[in-house]
VMD Tcl script that draws the C-alpha trace (Angstrom):
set ca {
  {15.01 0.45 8.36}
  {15.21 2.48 5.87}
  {17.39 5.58 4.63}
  {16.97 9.17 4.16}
  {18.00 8.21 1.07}
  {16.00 6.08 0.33}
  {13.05 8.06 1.68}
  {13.77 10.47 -0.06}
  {14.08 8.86 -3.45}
  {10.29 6.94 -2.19}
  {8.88 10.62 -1.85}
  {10.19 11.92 -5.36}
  {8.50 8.77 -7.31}
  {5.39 9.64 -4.95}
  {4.81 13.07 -6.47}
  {5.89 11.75 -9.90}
  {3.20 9.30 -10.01}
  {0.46 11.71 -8.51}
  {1.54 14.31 -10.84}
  {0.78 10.76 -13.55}
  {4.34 12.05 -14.79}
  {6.78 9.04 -16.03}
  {8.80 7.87 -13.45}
  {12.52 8.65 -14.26}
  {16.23 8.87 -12.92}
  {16.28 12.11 -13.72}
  {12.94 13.96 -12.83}
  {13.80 12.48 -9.16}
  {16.96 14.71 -9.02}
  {14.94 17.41 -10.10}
  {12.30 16.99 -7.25}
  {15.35 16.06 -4.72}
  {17.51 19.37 -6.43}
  {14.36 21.27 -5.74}
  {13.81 20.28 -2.47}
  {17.96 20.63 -1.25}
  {18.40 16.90 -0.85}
  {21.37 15.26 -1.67}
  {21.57 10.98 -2.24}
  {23.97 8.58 -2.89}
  {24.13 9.09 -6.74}
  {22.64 5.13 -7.24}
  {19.18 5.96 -5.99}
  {17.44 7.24 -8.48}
  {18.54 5.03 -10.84}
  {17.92 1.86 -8.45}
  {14.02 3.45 -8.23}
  {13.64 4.20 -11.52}
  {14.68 0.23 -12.57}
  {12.53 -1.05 -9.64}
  {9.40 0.89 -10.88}
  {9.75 0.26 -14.42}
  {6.85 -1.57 -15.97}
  {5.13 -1.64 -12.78}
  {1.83 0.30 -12.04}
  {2.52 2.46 -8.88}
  {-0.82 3.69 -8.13}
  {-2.22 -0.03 -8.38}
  {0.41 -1.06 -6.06}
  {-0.27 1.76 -3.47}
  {-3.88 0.70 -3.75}
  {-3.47 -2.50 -3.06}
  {-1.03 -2.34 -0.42}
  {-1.91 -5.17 2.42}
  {-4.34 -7.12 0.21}
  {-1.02 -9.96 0.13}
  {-1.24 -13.05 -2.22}
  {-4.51 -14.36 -0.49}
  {-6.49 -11.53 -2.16}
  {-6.53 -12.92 -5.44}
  {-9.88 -13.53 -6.79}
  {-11.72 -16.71 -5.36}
  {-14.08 -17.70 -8.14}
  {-17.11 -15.71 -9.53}
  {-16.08 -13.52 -12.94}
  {-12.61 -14.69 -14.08}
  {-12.08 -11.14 -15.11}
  {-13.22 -9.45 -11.64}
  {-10.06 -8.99 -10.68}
  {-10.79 -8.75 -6.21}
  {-13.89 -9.34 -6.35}
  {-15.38 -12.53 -3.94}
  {-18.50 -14.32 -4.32}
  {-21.64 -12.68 -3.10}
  {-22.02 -15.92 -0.53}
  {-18.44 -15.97 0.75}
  {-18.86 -12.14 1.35}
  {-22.01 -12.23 3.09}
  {-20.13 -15.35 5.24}
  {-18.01 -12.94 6.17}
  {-20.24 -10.22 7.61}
  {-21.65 -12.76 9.74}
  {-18.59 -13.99 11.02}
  {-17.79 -10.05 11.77}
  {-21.17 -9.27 13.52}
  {-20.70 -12.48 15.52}
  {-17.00 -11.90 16.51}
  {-18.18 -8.18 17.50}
  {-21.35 -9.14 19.73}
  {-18.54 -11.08 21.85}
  {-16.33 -8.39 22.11}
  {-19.18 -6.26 23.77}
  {-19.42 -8.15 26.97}
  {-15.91 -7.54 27.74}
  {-14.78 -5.55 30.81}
  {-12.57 -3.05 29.82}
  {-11.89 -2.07 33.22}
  {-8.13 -2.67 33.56}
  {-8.27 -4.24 36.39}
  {-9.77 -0.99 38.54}
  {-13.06 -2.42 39.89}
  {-11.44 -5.58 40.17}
}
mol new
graphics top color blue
foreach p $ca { graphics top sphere $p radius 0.5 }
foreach p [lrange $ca 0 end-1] q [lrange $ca 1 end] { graphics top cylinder $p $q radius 0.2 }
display resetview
């Protein structure tokens, strides 16, 4: 679970990277000065190491898409993007699994 620490520190780089300002050790003590937090004196440094190099607002796009979402063939460059056939297998499979869901009781057990 984690920290107010650590939350805090998660917040800081938040509004760094929506304010597209360079993520540093420094400008999170500013935002955690500013907003009368105080942190173990590692965590802004540990955040700023973590994020460096990495694309943050790619990341928080992408969260839950997991190594499976790589691309599965098509444009070698489309980076996400299925084939038009495995996509449109997929809507089928959806409108099929939903059709069975509509017969179910949802009754609880009160008319039972």
């Amino acid at each position: 679970m984690a920290t107010d620490d650590e939350l805090a520190c998660v917040y800081s780089a938040l509004i760094l990277q929506d304010d597209e300002v360079t993520i540093t050790s420094e400008k999170i003590n500013t935002i955690l000065k500013a907003a009368n937090m105080t942190v173990e004196p590692y965590w802004p440094g540990l955040f700023t190491k973590a994020l460096e190099g990495m694309d943050l607002k790619q990341l928080i796009t992408n969260v839950g898409s997991g190594v499976g979402a790589a691309p599965t063939g098509g444009d070698p460059g489309a980076k996400g993007t299925a084939p038009a056939k495995a996509t449109k297998e997929v809507k089928k499979e959806e409108k099929h699994e939903e059709s069975e869901e509509e017969n179910v009781c949802m009754c609880f057990g009160m008319f039972d």
